[in-house]
LOVO-784935 format. One line per 4 residues: number of its first residue (from 1); for each residue z, y, x of N, C-alpha, C. Coordinates in steps of 0.1 Angstrom, whole numbers, plus 5000, padded with zeros to 4 digits. Atoms other than C-alpha are relative to their C-alpha. Layout:
NUM> Z:Y:X:Z:Y:X:Z:Y:X ~ ...
! end
This chain:
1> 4988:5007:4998:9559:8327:3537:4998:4986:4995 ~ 5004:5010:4997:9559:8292:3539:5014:4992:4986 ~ 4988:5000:5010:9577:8274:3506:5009:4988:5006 ~ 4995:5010:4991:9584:8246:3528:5017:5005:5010
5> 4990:4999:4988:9616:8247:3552:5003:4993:5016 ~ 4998:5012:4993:9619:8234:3586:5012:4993:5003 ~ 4991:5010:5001:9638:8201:3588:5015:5005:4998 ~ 4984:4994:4997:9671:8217:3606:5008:5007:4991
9> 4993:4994:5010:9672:8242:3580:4998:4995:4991 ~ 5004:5010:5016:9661:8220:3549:5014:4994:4996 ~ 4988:5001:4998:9691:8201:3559:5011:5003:5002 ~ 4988:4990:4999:9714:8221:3565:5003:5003:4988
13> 4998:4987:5007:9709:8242:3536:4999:4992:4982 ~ 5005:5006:5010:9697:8214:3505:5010:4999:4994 ~ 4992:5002:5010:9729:8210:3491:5010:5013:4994 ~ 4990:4990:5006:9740:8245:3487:4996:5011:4987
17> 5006:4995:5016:9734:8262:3453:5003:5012:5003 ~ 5002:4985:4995:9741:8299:3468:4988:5002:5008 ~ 5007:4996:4992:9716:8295:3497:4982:5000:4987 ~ 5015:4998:5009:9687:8283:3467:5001:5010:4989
21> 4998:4986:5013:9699:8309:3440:4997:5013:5010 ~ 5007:4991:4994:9694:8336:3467:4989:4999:5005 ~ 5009:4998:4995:9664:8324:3482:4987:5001:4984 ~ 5008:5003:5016:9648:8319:3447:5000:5014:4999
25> 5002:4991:5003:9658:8353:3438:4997:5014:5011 ~ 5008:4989:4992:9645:8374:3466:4987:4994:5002 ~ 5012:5000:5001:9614:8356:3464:4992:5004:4987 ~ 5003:4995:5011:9608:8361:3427:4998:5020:4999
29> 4996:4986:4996:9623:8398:3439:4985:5007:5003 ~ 5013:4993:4991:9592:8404:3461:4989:4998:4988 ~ 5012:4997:5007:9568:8394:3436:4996:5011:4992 ~ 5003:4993:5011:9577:8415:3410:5001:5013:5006
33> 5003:4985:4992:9581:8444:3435:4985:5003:5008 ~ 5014:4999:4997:9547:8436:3448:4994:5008:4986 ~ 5006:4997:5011:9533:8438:3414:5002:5014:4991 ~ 4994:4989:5006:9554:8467:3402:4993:5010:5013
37> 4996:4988:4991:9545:8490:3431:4991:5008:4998 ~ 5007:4990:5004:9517:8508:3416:5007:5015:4989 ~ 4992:4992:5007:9544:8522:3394:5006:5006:5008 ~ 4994:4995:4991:9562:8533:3420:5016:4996:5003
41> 4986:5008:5008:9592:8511:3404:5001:4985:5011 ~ 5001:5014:4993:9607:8481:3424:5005:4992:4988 ~ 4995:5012:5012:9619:8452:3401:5013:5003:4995 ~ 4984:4997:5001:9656:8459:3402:4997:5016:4991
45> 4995:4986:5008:9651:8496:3389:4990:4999:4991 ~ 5007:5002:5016:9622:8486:3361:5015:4994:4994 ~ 4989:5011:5013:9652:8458:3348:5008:5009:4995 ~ 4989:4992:5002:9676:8487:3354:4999:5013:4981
49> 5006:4992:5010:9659:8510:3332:4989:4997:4987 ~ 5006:5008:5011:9644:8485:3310:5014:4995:4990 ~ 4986:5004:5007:9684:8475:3300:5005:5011:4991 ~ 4992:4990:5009:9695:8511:3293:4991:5006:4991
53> 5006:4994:5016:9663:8520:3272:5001:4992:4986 ~ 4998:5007:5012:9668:8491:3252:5014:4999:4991 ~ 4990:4998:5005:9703:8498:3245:5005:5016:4994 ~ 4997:4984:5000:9700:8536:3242:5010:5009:5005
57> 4985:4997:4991:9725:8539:3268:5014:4997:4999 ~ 4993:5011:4998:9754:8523:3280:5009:5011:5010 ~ 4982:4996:4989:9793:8532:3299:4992:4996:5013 ~ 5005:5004:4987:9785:8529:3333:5007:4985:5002
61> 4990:5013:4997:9813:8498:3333:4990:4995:4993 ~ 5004:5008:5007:9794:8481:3304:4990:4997:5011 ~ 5008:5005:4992:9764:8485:3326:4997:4993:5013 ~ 4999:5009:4995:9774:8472:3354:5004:4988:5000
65> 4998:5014:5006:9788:8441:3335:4990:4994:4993 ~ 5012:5010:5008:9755:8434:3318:4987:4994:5015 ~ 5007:5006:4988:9738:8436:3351:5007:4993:5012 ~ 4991:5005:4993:9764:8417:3370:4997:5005:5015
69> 4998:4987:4985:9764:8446:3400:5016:5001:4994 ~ 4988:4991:4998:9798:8462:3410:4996:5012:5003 ~ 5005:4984:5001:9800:8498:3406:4999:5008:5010 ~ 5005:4997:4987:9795:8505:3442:4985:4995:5002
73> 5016:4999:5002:9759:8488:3439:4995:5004:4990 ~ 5006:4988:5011:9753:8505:3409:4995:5014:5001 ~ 5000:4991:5000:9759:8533:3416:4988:5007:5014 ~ 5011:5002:4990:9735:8531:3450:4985:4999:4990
77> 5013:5004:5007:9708:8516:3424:4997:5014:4990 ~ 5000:4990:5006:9714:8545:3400:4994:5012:5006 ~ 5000:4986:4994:9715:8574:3426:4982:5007:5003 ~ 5013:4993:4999:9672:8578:3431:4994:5000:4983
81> 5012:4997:5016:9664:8571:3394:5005:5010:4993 ~ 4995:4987:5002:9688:8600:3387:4994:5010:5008 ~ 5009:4987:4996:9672:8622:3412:4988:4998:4998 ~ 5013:5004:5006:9640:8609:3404:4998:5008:4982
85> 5001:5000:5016:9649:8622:3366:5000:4993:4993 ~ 5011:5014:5010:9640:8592:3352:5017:4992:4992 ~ 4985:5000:5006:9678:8591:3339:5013:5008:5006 ~ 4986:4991:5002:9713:8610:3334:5012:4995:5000
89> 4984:5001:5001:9745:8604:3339:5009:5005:4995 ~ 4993:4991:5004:9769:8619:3315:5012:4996:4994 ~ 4985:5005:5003:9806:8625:3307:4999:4995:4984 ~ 4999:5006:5018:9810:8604:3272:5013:5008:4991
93> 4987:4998:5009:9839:8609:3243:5012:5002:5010 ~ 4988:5001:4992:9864:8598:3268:4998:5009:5014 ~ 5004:4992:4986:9866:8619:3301:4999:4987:5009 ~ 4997:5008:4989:9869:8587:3320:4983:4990:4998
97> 5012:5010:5002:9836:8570:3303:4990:5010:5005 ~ 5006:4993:4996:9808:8583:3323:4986:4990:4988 ~ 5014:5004:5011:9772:8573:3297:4987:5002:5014 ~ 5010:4999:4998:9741:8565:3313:4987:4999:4996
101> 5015:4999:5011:9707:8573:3296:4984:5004:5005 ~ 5014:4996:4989:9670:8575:3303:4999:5017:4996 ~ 5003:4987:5003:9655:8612:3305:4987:4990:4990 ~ 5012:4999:5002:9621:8613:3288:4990:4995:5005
105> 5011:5006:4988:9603:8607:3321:5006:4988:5000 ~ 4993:5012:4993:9624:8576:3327:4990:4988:4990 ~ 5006:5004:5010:9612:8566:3291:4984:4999:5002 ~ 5015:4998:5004:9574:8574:3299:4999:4986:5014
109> 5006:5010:4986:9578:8556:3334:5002:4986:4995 ~ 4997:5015:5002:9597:8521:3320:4987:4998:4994 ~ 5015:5005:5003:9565:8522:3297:4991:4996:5010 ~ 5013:5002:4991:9536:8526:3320:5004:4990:5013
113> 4994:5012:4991:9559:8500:3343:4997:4989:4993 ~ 4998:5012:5010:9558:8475:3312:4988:4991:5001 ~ 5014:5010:5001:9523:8458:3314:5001:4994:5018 ~ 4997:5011:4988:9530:8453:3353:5010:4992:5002
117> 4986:5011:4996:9563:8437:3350:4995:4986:4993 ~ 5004:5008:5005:9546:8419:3321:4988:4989:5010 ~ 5004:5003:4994:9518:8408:3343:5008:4990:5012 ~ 4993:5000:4988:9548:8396:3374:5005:4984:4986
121> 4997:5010:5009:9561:8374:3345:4999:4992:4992 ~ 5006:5015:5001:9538:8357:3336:4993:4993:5007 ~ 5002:5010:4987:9525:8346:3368:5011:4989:5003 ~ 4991:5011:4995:9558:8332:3374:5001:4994:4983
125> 4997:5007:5014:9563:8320:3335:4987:4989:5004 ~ 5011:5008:4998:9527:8303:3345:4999:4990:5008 ~ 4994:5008:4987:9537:8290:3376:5011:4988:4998 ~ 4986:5007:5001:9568:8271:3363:4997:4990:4984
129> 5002:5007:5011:9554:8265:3327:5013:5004:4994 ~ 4994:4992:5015:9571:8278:3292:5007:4989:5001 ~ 4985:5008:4997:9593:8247:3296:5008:4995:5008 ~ 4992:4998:4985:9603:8249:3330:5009:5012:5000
133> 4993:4991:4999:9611:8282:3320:5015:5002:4991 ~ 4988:5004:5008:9631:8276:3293:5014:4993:5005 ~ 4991:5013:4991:9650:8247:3312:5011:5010:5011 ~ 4994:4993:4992:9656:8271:3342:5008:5013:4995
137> 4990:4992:5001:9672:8299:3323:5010:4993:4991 ~ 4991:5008:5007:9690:8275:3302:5009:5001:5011 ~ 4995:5006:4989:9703:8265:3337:5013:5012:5006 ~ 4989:4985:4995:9714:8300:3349:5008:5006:4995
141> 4995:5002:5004:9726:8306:3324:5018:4996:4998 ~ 4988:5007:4995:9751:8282:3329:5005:5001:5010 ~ 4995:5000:4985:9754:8287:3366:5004:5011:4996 ~ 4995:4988:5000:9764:8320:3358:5013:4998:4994
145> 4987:5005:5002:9791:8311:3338:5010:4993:5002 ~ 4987:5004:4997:9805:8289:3355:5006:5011:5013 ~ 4994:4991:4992:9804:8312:3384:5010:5016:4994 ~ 4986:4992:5003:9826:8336:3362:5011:4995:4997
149> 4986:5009:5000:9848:8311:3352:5006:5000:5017 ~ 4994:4998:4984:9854:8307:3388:5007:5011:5007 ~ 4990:4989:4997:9859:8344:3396:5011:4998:4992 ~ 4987:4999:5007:9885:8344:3368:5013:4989:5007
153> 4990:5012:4995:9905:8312:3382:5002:5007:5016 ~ 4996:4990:4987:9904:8334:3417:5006:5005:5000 ~ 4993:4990:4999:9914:8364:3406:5015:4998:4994 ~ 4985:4999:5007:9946:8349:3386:5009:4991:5011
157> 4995:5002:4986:9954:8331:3422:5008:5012:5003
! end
């Protein structure tokens, strides 16, 4: 794929900060799913399961607030690494809080996933340079925030 654009769509498309935040992240997407696929892991379900082992499990709401999914794509993202085993879904304290946690296998797989994700990220950390990288999540950071400020001034419309 060609990083270039042609003209019509260059133009068209240069000033819009949704079309380059999506195309950025389905290209990044593919790499790390390239790179991950000996694991058998795509990028989105290493992060997924790279979030809940490092937290030792999480509300399903928390979780889809740290990964900024709605719990309709969550729960899609969720549904093979639970049949997969590779984590559990269970009723918490509250009957209403559902907990999600790795199994064991989930735990053995994020490992033996870790040195290729590691590898995916530093191609692109190399590619961009340790202060480009910096810079750029500085950036998103902030694009993210403002894009919640935003929802919130929506939703009180």
């Amino acid at each position: 794929m060609s990083s270039t654009l042609p003209p019509k769509i260059s133009d068209a498309s240069a000033g819009c900060v949704c079309f380059h935040l999506r195309r950025s992240a389905r290209t990044i997407t593919q790499v790390y799913d390239r790179i991950l696929a000996p694991s058998g892991l795509r990028g989105t379900q290493y992060t997924l399961l790279t979030v809940v082992r490092r937290t030792g499990g999480l509300p399903f709401s928390s979780l889809a607030e740290v990964l900024g999914m709605d719990r309709t794509t969550l729960t899609r993202n969720l549904r093979p690494l639970e049949r997969d085993g590779l984590l559990k879904i269970e009723p918490g304290a509250d009957r209403r809080v559902r907990l999600v946690k790795l199994t064991r296998r989930g735990e053995r797989k994020q490992a033996d996933a870790q040195p290729l994700w590691a590898e995916a990220h530093q191609r692109i950390t190399d590619g961009i340079g340790e202060a480009g990288w910096n810079t750029l999540r500085q950036g998103l950071s902030r694009t993210i925030a403002v894009g919640l400020e935003a929802i919130a001034e929506q939703d009180q419309l």
